[in-house]
N, C-alpha and C positions, 0 to 999 in steps of 0.2 A: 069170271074176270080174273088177268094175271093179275096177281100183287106185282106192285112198282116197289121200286128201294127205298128205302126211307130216307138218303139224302134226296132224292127227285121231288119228297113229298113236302119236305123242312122249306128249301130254297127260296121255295115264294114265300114265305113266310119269312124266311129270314129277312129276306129283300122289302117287303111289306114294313117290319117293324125297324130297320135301319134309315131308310128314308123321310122320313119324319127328323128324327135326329141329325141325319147333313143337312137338311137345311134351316138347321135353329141352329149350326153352329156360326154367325155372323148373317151381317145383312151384304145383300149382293145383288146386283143389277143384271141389266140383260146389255150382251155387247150387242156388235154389227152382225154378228153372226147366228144372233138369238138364246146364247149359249147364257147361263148365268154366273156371271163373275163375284167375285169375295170383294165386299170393298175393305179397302185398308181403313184399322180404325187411329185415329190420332185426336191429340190433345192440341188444345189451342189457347192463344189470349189475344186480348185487343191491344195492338200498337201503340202505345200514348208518349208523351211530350214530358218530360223532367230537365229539372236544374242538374247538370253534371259536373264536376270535376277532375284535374287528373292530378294525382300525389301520388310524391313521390317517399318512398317510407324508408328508414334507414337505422338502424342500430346505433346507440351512442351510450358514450361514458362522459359525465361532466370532469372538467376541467378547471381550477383555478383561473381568473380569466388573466393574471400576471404570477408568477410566483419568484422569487430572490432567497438564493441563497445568503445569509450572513455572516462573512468571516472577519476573524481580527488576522490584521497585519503584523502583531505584535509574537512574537512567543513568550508570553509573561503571563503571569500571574491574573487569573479572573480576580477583581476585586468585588463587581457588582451584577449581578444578573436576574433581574429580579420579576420576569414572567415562566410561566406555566404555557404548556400547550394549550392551544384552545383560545388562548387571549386576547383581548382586542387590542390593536399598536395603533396610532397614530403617524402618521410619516412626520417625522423628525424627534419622535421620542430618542429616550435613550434605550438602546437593547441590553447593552451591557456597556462595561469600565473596565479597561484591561490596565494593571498596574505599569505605570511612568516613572516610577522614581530616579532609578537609572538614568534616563534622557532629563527628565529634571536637571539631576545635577552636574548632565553635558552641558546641558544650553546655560548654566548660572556657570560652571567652568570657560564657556566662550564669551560670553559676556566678560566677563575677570580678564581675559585675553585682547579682547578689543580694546578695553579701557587703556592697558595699559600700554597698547597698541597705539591706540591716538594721542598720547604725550610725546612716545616719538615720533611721528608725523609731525605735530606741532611745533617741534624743535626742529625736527629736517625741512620745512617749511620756513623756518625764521632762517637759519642756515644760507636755503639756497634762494631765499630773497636778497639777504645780504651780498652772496657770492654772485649776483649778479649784479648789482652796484660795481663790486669791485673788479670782475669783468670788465666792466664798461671803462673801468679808471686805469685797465692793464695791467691791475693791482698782483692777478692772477691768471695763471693760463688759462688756456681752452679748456685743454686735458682736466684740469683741478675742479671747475665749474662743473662739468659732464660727469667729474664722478659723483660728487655732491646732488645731481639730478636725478644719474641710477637711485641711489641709494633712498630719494624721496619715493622715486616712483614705486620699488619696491617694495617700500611701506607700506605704501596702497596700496598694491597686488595684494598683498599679507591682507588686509583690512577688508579687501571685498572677498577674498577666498573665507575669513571664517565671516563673515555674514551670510553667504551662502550657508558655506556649513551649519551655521543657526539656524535657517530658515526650514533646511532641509530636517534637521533635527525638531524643533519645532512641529513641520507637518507632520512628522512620526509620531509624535506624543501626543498629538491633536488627534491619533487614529484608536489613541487608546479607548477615547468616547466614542463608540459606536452607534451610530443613530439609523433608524429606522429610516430606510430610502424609499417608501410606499405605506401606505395606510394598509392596515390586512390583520390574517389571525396568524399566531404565533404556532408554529409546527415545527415537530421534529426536533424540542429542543436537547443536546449532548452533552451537555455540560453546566456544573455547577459552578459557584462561589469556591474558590478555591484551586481549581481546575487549572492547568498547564493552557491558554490558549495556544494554538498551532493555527497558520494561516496554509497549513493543508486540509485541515479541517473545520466545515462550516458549524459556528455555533449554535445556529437552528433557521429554517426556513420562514419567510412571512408569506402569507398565501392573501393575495386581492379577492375575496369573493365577494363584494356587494355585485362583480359581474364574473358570471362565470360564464365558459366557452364548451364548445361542443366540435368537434373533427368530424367531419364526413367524409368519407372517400367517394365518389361517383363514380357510376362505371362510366365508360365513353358515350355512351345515347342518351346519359341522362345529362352531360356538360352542356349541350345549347341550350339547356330551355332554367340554364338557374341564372342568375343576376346578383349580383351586391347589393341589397338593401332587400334581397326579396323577406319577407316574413315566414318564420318555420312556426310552429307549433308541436310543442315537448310531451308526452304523455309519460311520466314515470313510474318506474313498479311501486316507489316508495310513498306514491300517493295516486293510487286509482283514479280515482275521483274528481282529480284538480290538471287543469289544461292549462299550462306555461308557456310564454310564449318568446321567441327571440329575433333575432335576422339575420342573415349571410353580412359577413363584415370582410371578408376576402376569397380571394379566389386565385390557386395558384395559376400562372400564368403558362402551367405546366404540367402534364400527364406524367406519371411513374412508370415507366416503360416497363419495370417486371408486373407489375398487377394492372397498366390499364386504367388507371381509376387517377380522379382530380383530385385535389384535395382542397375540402374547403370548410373558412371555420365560422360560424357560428357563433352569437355571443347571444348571452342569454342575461333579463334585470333578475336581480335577486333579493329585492327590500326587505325587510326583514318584518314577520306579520303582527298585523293592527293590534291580533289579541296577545302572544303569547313574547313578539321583542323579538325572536328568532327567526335568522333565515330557514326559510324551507328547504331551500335545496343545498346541497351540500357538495364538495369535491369528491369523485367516485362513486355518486350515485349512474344506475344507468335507465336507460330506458329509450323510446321512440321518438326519430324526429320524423315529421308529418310536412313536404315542402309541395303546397298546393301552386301549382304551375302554370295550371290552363283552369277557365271556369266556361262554363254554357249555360244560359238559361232557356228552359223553355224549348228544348229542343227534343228531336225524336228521337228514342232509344230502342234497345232491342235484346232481351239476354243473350248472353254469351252462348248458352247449352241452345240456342234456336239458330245458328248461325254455323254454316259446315265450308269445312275448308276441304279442296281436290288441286293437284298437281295443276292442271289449265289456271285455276283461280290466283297459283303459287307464282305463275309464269308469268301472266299480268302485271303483277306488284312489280314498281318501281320504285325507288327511292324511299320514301315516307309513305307512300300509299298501302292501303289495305282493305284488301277485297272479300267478300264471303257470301257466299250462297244462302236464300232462305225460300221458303216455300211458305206463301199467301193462299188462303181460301176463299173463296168466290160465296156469293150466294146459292148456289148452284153445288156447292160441296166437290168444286174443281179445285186442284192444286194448281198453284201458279207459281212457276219458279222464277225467284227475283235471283238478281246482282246485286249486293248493296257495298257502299262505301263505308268504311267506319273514321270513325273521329277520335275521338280520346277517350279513355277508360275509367271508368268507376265502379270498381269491387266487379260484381260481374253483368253489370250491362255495359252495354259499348254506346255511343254517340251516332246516331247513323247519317249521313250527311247526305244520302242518294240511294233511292232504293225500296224505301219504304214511306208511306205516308200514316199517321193517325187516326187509329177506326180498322183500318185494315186489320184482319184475324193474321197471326202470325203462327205457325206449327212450331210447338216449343216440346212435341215427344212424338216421336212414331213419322219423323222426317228422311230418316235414311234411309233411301231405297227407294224413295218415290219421287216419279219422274211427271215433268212438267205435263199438265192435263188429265191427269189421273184422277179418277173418281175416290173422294174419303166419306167415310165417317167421321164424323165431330162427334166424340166422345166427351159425357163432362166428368172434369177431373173431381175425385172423390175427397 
């Protein structure tokens, strides 16, 4: 007998020991054509029903919810100043005493001035009462009467000009007492006892924090859906732990044309706590505002990573609408490719409003690529 080659004798053999291993690589059906096909393996969960929300999250710095600058009118002398930064004020304390002495001894110089002012009025008064008696008796001219009137009325021009000037003198010296125009803490204060007051320069700020505020700017998608009175809730770095809460107290009535964005403010309670007497939060603290806008209970959800978006699906969307592709499993281990609607978002499941019902298997891994009626594997996820 001729010897064969030794690949002629290998072959079947090779062929023998590989076929075993293709078809333990997956499981695979028989098509129309009797041929065996791979089925695709994918990961799945069941559809269900939650309570959802949509928030809207936003970066913020707290705000004094008023703050005043405090200056003296005067440039004189501090006499009295007697807080520390940090302080508590009262509205209408005194902040400070700016030295009057000067306007003192104006207004006791005008006064000296009036007095001796209304003795001649009181003599040009007796004068031109006389002088019209004797008017009347032809005693005197015209002319002679009319000057004797000038001369009263005068007087009085003089008498009301420095009353004025008192009065105004007065107010000035009344500004040396400087009194606290809002209840708040004492900040930023410049100046001592002794110190040059200047009314270029504020002597220290009073800051309102039993409410403090917060700025949000919104981009433009998120402007219809906030309202005046809505409730925020504060997360901040400086207290992990503790949920603060506030409300929208205005809304401009106006977009910023270079950034797009509303603005709007926020005011926040700030009591001061049960145990320790201190408010907690403070001006300049930052942290997260949290503005829940939409809620759903009980409704049907669906992760975001189970939900595929394609240009047709892009072209659809209208307005506020939005569309996404997912693919359901049959009992039968058929893919079914859905349309669904979505609704509002929470972290990453969406709201689905049409599309999907409860129970239904949803493919949440091994979805791209597979076309409606395709045979899967349900693989369980490890």
């Amino acid at each position: 007998m001729r010897n064969m080659p030794t690949s002629k004798l290998l072959a079947p053999l090779a062929a023998a020991l590989l076929l075993p291993a293709a078809s333990s690589c997956g499981s695979r059906v028989t098509g129309a054509t009797g041929e065996k096909q791979r089925l695709v393996p994918v990961h799945v969960i069941d559809v269900d029903r939650s309570d959802v929300a949509e928030v809207l999250v936003y970066s913020v710095d707290l705000e004094p919810a008023t703050e005043v600058k405090v200056y003296s009118m005067l440039s004189e002398t501090i006499m009295d100043f007697p807080w520390d930064d940090g302080d508590e004020i009262e509205k209408g304390q005194r902040v400070a005493l700016i030295r009057t002495k000067g306007l003192s001894a104006s207004i006791a110089q005008i006064s000296a001035q009036q007095e001796g002012l209304d003795v001649q009025i009181g003599t040009a008064a007796d004068q031109l009462e006389r002088s019209e008696k004797l008017l009347a008796s032809n005693t005197i001219s015209k002319t002679e009467y009319d000057q004797m009137k000038s001369a009263y009325l005068g007087l009085m021009a003089q008498k009301k000009a420095l009353t004025a000037g008192k009065g105004q003198v007065s107010d000035t010296r009344n500004k040396g007492d400087i009194r606290a125009p809002i209840s708040g803490l004492v900040a930023d204060k410049r100046a001592e006892v002794g110190d040059m007051a200047s009314p270029a320069m504020p002597l220290c700020r009073i800051l309102e924090v039993s409410h403090l505020k917060a700025t949000l700017d919104l981009v433009e998608q998120d402007v219809p859906k906030v309202s005046v009175g809505l409730k925020v809730l504060f997360s901040m770095d400086a207290w992990p732990d503790r949920t603060f809460s506030g409300e929208i107290a205005s809304i401009l009535p106006y977009l910023d044309v270079a950034t797009r964005t509303n603005r709007v403010e926020v005011v926040i309670e700030n009591p001061p706590d049960e145990v320790t007497g201190t408010r907690p939060l403070k001006p300049g603290m930052y942290g997260t505002a949290h503005l829940v806008v939409a809620e759903r209970k009980g409704v049907v959800v669906a992760p975001e990573y189970a939900l595929l978006m394609d240009s047709e699906l892009l072209a659809r969307q209208e307005g506020t609408e939005l569309f996404r592709k997912a693919f359901v499993i049959d009992a039968s281990s058929v893919a079914h490719e859905r349309i669904v609607t979505l609704g509002i978002r929470q972290g990453s499941d969406w709201e689905i409003l049409d599309g999907l019902e409860k129970g239904e298997r949803i493919v949440i891994r091994g979805q791209h690529g597979l076309v409606d009626g395709q045979n899967v594997e349900v693989v369980k996820m490890q």
